[in-house]
N, C-alpha and C positions, 0 to 999 in steps of 0.2 A: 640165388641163395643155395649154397652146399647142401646137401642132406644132411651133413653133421651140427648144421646150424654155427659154426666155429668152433666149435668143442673139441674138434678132431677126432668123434667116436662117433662110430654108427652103429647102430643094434641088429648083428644079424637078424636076417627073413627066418631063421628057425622060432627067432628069441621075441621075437615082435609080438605086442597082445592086436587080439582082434580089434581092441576100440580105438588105441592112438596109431596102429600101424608102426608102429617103435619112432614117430616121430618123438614118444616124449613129452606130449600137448593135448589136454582135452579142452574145450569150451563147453563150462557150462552154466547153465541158471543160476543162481541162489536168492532166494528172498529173505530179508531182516525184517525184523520186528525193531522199529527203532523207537523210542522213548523219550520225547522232547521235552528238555527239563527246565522248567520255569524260570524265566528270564534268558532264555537264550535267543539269540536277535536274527533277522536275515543274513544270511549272509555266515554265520557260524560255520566253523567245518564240524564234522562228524567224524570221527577216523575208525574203522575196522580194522583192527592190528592183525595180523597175518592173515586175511584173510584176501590178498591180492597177489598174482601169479607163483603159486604154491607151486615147487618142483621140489622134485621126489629125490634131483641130488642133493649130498649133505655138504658139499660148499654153497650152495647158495642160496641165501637166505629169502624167505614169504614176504611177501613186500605186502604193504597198507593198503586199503581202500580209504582216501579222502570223498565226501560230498558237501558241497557248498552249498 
């Protein structure tokens, strides 16, 4: 894999933060408080709206967290 990830940019070593090294990428935790509402069956999805691989450019958009 490129450093640019396919994007064709790479973030100078001046411009880099300590945490993602200017890859661009953190990993991390988060916990939900989720709310199971009556009559909902095995098997239900649950969907988190943007709260899946969040990027910081403005083309491209927070994608969903689904759980079944």
């Amino acid at each position: 894999m490129h450093r640019c990830h396919g994007t064709g940019n790479v973030v100078k070593e001046k411009d880099r933060c300590k945490k993602c090294a200017g890859e661009k990428i953190l990993t991390i935790e988060k916990e939900f408080t989720v709310f199971i509402q009556p009559g909902q069956q095995d098997g239900d999805t649950l969907t988190f709206e943007g709260e899946g691989n969040q990027v910081k450019d403005n083309d491209i958009k927070e994608e969903d967290i689904s759980d079944v």
